[in-house]
PAVEX-744132 format. One record per atom (N, C-alpha, C, O): residue in one letter; x, y, z. Coordinates in steps of 0.001 Angstrom, whole numbers, plus 500000, padded with zeros to 6 digits. Each point is the difference from the previous one (the first is absolute). Layout:
BEGIN
aXYZ;...
//
This chain:
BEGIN
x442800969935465983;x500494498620500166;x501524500018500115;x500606500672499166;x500044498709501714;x501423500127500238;x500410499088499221;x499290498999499900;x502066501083499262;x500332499462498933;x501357499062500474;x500563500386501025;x500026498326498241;x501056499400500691;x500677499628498662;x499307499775499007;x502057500158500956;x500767499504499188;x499959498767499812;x500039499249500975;x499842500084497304;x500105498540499719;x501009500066498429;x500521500881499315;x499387498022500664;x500671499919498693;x499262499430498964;x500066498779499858;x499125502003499265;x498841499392498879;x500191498988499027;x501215499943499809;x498379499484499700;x500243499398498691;x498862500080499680;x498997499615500600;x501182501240497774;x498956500708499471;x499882498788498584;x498890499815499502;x501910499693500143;x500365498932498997;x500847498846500210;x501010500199500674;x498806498764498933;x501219499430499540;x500867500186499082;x499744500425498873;x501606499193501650;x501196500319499095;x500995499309500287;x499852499202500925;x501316500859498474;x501369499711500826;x500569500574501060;x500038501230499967;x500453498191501043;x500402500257501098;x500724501552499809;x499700501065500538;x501592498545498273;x501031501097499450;x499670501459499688;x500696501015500019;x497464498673499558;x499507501765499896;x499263500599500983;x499157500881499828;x501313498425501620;x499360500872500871;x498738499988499983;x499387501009499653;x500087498052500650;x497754500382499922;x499921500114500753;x499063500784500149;x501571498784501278;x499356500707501292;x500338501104499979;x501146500242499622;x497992500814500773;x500101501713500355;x499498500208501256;x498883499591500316;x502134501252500736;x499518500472500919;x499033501066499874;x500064501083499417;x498782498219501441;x499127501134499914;x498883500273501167;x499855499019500730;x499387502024499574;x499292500594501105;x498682499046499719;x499245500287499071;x500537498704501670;x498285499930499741;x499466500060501467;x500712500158500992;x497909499690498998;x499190499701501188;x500407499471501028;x500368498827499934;x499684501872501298;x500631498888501209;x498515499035500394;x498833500297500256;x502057498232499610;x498482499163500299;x499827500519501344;x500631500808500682;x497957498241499562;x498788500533501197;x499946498789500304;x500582499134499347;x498530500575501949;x499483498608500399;x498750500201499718;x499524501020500499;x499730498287498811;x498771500130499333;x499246499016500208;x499052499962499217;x501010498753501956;x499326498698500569;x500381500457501816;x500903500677500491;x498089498680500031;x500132500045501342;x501249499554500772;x500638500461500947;x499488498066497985;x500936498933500309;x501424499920499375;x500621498940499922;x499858502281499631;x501267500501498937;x500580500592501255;x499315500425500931;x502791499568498998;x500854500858500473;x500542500534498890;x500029499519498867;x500528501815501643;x501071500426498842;x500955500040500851;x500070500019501229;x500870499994497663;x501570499400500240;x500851501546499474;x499658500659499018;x501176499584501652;x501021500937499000;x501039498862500068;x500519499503500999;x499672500181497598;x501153499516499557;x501388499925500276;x500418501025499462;x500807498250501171;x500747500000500736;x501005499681498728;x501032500671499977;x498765498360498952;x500284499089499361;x499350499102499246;x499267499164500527;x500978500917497735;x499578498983499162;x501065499503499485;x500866500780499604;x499293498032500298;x500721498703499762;x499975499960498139;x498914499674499522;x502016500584499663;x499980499758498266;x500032498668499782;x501065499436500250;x497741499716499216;x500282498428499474;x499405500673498429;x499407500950499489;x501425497440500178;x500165500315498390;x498902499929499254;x499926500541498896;x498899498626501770;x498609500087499342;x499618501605499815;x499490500159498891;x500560500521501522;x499756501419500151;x500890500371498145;x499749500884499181;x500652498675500807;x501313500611499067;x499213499219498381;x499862500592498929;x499805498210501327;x498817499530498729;x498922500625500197;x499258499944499019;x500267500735501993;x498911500704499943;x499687501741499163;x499081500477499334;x502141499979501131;x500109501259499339;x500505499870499036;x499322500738499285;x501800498632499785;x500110499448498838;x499200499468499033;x500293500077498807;x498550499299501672;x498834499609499288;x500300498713499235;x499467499834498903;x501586498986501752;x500053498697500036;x498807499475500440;x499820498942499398;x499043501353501564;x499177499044500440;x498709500570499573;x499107499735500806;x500478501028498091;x498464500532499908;x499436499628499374;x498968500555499623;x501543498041499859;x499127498700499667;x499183499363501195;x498858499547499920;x502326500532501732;x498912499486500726;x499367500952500996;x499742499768501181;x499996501669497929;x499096500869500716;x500662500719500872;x499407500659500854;x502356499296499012;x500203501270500764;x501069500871499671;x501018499501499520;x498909501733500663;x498867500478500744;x498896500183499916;x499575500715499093;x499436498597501986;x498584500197499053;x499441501645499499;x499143500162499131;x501685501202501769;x499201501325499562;x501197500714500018;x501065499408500173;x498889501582499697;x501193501412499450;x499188500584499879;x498944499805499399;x501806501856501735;x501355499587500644;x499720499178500739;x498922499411500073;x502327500397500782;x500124499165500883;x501357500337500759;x501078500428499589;x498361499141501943;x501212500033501198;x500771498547500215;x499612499200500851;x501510500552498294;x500939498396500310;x500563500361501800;x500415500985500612;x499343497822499643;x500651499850501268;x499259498588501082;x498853499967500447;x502069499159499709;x498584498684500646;x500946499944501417;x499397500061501072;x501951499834498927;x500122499766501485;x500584501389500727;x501036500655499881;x497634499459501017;x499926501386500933;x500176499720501282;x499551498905500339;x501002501788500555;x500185500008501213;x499782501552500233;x500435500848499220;x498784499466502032;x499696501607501015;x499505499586501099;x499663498920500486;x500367502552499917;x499427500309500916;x498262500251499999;x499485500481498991;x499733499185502116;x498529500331500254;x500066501245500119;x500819500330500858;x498352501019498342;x500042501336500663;x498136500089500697;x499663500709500948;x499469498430498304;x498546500010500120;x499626498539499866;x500541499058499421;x498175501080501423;x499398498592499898;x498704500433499598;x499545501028500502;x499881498407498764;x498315500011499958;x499222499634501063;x500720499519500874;x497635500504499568;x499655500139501627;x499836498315500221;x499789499607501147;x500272499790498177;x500059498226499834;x501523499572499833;x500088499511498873;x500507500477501431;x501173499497499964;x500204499780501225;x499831500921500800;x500673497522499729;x500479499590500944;x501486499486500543;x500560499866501088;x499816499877497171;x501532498937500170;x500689501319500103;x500880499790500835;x499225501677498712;x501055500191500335;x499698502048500747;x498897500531499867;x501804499907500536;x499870501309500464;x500982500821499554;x500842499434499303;x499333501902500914;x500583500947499336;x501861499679500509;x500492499594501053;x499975500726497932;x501854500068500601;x500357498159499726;x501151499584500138;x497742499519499491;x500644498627499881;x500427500074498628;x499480500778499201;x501621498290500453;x500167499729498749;x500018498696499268;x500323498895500437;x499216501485498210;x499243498744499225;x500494499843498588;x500530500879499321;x499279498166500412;x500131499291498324;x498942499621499240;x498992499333500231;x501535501350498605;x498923499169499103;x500678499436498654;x500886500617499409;x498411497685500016;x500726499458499223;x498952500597499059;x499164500885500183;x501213498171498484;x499478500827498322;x498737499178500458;x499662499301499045;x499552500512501972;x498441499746499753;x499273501051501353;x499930499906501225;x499730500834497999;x499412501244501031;x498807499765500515;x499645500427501098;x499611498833498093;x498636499868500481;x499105498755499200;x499966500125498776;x499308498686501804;x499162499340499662;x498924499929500417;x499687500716500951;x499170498183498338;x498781500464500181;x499301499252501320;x498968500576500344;x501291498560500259;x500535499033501533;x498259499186499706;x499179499704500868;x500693500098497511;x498785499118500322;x500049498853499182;x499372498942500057;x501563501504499109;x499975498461498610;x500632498817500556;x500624500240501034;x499398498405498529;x500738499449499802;x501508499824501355;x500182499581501143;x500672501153497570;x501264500646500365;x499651500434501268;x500211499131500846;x499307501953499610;x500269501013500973;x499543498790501295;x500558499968501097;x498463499213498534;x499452499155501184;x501235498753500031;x500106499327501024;x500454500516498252;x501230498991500460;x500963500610500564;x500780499277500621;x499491502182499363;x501119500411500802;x500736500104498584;x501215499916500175;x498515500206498769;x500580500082498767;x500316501621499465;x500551500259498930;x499093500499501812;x499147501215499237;x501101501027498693;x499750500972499287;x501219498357500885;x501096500439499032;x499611499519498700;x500512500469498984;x498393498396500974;x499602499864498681;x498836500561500054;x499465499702498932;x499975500799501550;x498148500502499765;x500688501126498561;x501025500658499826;x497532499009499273;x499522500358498662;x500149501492500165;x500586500658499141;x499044499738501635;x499702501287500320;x500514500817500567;x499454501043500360;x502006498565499885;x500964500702500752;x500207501015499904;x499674500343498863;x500856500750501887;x500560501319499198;x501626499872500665;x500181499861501210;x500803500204497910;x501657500049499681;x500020501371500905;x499265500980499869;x501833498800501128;x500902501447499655;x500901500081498499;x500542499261499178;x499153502427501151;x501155500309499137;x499603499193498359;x500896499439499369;x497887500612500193;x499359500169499230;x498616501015499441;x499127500169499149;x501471500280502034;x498443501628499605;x501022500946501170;x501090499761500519;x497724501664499599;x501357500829500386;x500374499751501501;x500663500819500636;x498851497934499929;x500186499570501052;x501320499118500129;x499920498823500353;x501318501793499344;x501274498972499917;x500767500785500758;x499723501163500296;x501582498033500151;x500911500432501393;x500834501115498871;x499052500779500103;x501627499750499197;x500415501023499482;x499591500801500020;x499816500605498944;x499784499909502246;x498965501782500715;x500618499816501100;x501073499534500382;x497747501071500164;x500610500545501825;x498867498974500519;x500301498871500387;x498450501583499593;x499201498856500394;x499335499201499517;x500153499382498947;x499014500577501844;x499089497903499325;x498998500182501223;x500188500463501125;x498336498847498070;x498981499870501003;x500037498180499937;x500429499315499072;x499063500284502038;x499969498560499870;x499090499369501032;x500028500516501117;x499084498343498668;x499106499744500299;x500849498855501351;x500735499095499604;x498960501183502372;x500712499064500333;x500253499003500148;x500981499698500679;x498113499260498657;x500424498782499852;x500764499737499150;x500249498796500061;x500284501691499141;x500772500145498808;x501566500195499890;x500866499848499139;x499024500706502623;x501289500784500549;x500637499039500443;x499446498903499929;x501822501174500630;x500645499427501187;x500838500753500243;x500643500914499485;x499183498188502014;x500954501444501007;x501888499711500138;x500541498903499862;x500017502140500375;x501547499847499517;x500287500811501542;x499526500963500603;x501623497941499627;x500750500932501306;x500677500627499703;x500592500070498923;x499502500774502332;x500254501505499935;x501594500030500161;x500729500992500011;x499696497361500137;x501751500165499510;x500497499609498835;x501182500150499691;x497611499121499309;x500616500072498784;x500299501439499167;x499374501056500084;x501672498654499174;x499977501594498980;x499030499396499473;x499477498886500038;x500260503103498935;x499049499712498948;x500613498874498450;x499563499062499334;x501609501760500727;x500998498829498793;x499854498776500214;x499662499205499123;x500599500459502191;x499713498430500068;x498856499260499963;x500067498847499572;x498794501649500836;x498570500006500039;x499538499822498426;x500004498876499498;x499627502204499800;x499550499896499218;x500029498884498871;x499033499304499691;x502413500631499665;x500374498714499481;x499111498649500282;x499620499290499070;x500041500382502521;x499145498916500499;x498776499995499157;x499387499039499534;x500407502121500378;x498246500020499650;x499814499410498395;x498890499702499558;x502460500171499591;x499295498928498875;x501390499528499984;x499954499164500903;x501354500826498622;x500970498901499971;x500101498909501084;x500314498819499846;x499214502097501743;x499925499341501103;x499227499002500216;x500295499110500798;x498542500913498469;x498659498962500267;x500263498725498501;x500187498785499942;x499674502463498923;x500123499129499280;x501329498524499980;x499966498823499640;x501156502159501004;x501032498289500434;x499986499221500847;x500670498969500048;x497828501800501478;x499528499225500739;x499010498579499612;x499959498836500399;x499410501863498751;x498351499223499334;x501312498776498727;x499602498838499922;x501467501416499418;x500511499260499137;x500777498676500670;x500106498855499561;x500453501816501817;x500425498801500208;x499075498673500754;x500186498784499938;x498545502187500928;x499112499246500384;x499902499045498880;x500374498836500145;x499125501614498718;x499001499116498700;x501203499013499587;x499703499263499059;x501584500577501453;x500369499266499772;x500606498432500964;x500803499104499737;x498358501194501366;x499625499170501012;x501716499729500746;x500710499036499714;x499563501765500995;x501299499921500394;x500538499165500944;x499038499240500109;x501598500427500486;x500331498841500797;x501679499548499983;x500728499812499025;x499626500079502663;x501202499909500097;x500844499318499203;x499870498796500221;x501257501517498625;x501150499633499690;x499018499880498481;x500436499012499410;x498815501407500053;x499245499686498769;x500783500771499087;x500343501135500332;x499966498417498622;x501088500737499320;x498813501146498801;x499100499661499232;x501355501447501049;x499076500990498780;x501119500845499791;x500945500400500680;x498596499759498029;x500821500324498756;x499049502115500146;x498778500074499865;x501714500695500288;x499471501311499785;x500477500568498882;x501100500538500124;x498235499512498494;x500817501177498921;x499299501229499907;x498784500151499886;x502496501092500200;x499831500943500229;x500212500893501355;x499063500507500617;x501558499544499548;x500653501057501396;x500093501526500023;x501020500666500176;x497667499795499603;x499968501430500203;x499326500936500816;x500701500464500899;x498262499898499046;x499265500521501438;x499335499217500554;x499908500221501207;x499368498604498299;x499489498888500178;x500530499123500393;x499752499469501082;x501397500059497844;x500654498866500017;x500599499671501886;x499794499123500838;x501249502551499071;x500343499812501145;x499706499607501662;x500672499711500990;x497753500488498617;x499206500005501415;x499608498505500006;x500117499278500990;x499304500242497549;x499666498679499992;x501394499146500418;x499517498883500186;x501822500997500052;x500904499540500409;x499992499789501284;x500254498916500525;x499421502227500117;x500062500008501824;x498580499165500329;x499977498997500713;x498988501520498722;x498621499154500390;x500205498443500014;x499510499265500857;x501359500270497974;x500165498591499785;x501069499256501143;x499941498883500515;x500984502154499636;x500714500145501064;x499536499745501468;x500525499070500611;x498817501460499805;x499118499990501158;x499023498381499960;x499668499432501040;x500082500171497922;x499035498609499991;x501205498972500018;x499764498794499939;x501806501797500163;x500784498751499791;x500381499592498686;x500966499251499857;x498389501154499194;x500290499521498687;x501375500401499272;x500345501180500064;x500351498018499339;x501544499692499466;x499404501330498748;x499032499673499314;x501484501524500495;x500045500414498983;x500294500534498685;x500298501191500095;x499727498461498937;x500883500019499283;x499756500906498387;x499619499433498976;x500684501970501117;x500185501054499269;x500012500308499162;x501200500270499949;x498283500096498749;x500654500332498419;x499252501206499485;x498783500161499909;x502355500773499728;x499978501409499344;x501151500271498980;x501161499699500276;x498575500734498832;x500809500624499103;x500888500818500438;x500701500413499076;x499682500157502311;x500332500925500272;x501079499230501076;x499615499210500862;x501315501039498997;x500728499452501242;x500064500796501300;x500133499458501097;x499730502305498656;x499959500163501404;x498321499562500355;x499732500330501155;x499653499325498470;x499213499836500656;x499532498396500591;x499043499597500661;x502218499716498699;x500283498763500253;x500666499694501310;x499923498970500669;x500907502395499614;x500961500362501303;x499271500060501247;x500211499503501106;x498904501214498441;x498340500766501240;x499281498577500183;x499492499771501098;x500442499330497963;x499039498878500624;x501043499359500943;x499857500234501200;x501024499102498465;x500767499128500621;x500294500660501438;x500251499213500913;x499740502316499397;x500013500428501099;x499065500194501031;x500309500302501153;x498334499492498354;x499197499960500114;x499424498446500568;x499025499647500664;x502206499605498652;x499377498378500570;x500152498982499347;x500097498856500444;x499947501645497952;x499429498527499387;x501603499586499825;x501045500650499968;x498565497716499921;x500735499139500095;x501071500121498773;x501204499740499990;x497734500860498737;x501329500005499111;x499294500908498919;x498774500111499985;x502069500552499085;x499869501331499037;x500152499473499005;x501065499382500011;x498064500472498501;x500718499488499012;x499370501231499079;x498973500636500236;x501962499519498618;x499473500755499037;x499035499691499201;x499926498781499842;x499085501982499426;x499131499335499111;x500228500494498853;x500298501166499741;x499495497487499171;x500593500183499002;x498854499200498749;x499367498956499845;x500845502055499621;x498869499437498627;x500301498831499203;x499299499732499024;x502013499313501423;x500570498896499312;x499706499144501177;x500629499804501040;x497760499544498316;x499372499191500799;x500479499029500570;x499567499806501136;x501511499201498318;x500402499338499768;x500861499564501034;x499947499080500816;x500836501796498941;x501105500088501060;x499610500303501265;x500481499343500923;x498812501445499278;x500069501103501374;x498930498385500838;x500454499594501070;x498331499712498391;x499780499079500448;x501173499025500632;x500286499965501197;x500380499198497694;x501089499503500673;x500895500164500837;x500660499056500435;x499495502070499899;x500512500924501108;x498885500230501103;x500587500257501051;x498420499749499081;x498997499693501146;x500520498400500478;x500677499782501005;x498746498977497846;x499873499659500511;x501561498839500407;x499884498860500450;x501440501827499242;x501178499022500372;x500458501136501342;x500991499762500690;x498227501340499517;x500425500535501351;x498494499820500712;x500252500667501003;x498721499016499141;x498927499614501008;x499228499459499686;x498925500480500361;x500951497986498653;x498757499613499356;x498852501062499076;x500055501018499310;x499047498123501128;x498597500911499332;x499611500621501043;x500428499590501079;x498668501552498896;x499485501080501113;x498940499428500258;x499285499757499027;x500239499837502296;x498618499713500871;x499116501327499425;x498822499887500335;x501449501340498885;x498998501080499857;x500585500980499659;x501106500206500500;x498336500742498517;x500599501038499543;x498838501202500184;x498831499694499765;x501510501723500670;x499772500805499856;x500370501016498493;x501182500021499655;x497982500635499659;x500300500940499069;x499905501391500320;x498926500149500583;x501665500919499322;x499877501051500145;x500547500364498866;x499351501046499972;x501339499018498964;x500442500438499361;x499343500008498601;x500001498847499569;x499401502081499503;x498838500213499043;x500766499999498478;x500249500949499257;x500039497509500575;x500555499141499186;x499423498831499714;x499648499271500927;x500128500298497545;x499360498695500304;x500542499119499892;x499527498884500215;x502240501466499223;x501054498598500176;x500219499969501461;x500369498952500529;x499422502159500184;x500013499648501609;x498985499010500881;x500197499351501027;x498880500783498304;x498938499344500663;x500106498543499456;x499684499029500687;x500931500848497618;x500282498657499581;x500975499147500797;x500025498832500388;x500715502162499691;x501581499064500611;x499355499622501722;x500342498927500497;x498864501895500195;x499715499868501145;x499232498485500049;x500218499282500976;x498985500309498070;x498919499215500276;x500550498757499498;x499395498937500134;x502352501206498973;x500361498791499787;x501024499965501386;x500167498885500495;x500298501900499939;x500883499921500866;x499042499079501597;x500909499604500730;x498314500181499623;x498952499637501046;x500067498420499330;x500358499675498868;x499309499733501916;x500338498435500409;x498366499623499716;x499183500870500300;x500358497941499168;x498870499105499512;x498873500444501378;x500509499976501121;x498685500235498818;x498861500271501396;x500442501373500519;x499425500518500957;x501322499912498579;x500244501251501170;x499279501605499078;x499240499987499032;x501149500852501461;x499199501422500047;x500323501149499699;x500522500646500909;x499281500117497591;x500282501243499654;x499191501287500407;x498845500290499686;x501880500278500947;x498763501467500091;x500809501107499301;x501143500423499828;x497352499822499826;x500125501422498982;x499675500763500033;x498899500183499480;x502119501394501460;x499107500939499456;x500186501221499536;x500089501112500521;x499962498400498207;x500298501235499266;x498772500036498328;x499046499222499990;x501128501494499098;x499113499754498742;x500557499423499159;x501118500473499798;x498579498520499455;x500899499610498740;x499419498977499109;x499028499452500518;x501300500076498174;x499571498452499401;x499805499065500942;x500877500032500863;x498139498983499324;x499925498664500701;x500852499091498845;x499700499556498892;x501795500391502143;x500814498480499072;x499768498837500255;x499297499586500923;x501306499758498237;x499984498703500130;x499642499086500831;x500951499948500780;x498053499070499652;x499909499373501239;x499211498546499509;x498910499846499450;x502043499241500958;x499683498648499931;x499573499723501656;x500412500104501155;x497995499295497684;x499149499664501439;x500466498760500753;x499735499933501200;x501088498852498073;x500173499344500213;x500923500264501044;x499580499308500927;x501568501371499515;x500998500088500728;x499225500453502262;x500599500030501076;x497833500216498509;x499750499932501036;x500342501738500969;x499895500165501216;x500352500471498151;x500734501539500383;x498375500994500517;x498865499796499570;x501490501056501260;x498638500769499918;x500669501357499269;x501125499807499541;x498568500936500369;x500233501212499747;x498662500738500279;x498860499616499740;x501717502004501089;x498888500631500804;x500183501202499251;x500878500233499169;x497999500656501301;x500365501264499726;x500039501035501685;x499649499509501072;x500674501419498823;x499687500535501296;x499941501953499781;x500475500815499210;x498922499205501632;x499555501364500213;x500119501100500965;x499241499538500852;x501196501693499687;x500060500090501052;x500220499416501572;x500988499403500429;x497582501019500403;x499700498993500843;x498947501087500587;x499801501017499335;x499593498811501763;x498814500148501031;x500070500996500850;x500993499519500545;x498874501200499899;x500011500331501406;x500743499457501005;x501172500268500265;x497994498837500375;x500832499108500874;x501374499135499448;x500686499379500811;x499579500638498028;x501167499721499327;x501277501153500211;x501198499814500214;x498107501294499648;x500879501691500322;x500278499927501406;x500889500799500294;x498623498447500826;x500076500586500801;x500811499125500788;x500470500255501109;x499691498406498047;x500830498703500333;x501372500854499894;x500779500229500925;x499353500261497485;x501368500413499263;x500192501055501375;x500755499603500887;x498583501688499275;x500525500399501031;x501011499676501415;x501104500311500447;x497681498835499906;x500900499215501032;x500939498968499775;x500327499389501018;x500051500351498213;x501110499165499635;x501429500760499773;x501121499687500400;x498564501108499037;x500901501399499812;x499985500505501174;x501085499802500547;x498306500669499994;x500488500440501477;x500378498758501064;x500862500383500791;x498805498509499391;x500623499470500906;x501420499156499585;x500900499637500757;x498999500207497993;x501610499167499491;x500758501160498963;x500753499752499058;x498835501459501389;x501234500890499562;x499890499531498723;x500748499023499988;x498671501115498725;x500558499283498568;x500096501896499584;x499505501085500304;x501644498185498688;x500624501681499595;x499051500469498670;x499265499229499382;x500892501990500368;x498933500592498919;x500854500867499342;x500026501133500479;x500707498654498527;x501198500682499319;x498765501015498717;x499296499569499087;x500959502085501512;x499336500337499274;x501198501669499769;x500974500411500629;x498297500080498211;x500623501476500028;x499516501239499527;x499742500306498836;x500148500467502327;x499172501333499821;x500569500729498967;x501150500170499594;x497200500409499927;x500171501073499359;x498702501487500106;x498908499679500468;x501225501432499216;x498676500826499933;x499315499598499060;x500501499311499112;x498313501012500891;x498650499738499246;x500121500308499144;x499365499415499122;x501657501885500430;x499537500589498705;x501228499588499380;x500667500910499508;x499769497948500406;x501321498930499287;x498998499089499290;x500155499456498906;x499009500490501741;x499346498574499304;x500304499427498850;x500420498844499939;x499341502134498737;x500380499553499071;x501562499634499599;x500272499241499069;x500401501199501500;x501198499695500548;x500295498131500369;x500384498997499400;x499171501380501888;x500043498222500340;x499423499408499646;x500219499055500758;x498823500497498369;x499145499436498943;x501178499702499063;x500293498927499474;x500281502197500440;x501225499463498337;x500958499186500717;x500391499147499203;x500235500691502042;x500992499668500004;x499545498433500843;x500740499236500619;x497765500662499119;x499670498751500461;x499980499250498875;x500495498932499643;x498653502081499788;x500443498915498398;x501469500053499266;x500060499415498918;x500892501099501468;x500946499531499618;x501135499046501281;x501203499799499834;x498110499834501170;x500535498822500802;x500740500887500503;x501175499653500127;x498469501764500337;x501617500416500664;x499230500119501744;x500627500494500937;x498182499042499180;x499320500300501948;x500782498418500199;x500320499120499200;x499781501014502112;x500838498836500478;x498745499422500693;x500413498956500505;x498479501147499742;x499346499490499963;x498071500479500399;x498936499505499627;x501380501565501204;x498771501026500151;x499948500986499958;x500346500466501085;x499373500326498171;x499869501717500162;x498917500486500636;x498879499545499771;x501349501466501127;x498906500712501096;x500398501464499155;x501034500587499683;x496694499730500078;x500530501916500276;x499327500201500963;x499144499307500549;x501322501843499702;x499682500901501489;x499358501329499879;x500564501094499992;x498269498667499921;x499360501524499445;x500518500917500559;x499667501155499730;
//
């Protein structure tokens, strides 16, 4: 059996002791008629990955097994197709977001939902994650990537890319609608241009000022800092732009998500997506608040083309595979400016 480099996680731990280990396992196979394999061009570091190997989230089951291969946004090349495969042929190249495969009969999968089917299987929750060389993947699951995007720029799409596609959708966008985005980081930043593109006035908040610098260049109308003195930083929304027609959350805080949902105007619309306490919410004020998730297929393939035909920028920064644990630390200490790519 020919063997391929990944990066294991044999446990959870802290980022700081190194749990990923480079190591030799099994080179996957295509093992369905209807599967491509990919050699890996590029996986995209989001910070969910980083509660995952830390063992912040194994209350909600993940990782559900160990070891395990972390890695959800992949971009490669086709080297094999299985004898059923139609969407794509050898030498094309493809993406895959953190939902590798559903069951295309429940519910979900029959609304075009299939990012929620029960039964999903995650990348980059079994040893099937973009931190290797390859990946088998079932092709409906795939989407196809032109052959002039980089892999750096590519990959990122496949979950910061969708997920700030699918966030600003859920927040029903519309010319000159004022939305409030907190959090400007691999996400944040993309959700700026998407909102951008619908016309929407946007308006910024991160703890971080350079990354307050990157939105405003990016488009939005205005950068404010966020600040845990509720109080104030409101009154400062609203004696420089009223109340917000809608707020986006990205940022995995629950005074963030508080201040967001007071900062939004009587009838209007919080989306959320990140994990945290459900705050405060007076029903009376008429507000929705959503949650959101990924997105679809045909959602990936929207983000694609939007990115390729309006040029939106993808601020990311390479590194080799066997850093990982590396850029993991310096994500959690706020030092990625906003995406880290490794490059097997």
């Amino acid at each position: 059996m020919d063997k391929m480099r990944a990066m294991v996680l044999s446990e959870c731990a802290p980022i700081e002791t190194n749990p990923l280990k480079l190591t030799q396992i099994d080179k996957h196979q295509i093992t369905k008629p209807n599967e491509i394999l990919l050699k890996i061009e590029a996986c995209g570091v989001c910070h969910s990955q980083l509660h995952g190997i830390e063992g912040d989230w194994k209350e909600l089951g993940i990782p559900p097994t160990l070891p395990t291969v972390p890695g959800h946004e992949v971009v490669g090349t086709v080297i094999e197709i299985g004898k059923n495969v139609t969407k794509f042929k050898v030498g094309d190249r493809a993406g895959i977001t953190p939902l590798l495969e559903a069951c295309k009969k429940c519910q979900y999968c029959k609304e075009g939902k299939e990012y929620l089917c029960e039964t999903s299987v995650i990348t980059g929750e079994s040893l099937k994650g973009g931190y290797s060389e390859y990946i088998p993947v079932v092709q409906d699951f795939a989407t196809k990537v032109p052959q002039n995007m980089t892999p750096e720029y590519a990959a990122p799409l496949f979950c910061a890319g969708i997920t700030a596609y699918k966030a600003v959708k859920a927040a029903e966008p519309h010319i000159h609608k004022k939305i409030g985005i907190f959090g400007i980081g691999g996400v944040g930043h993309m959700a700026v241009q998407f909102a951008k593109v619908e016309g929407c006035n946007v308006i910024a908040f991160s703890r971080n000022a350079h990354h307050l610098k990157v939105a405003k260049r990016l488009g939005a109308t205005d950068a404010l800092v966020f600040s845990a003195d509720q109080e104030n930083l409101l009154k400062e929304i609203k004696d420089k732009h009223g109340l917000l027609d809608a707020a986006i959350v990205f940022a995995p805080a629950d005074i963030v998500t508080d201040t967001a949902i007071k900062a939004v105007k009587k009838g209007g619309m919080i989306v959320i997506a990140t994990i945290g306490e459900r705050p405060s919410f007076v029903a009376f004020e008429e507000k929705t608040i959503r949650g959101t998730l990924i997105g679809s297929t045909k959602d990936m393939e929207q983000v694609i083309k939007i990115c390729d035909e309006q040029n939106l920028e993808v601020i990311s920064e390479k590194f080799p595979l066997e850093k990982a644990n590396e850029v993991l630390k310096k994500l959690k200490d706020s030092e990625i400016e906003a995406r880290a790519v490794l490059i097997p």
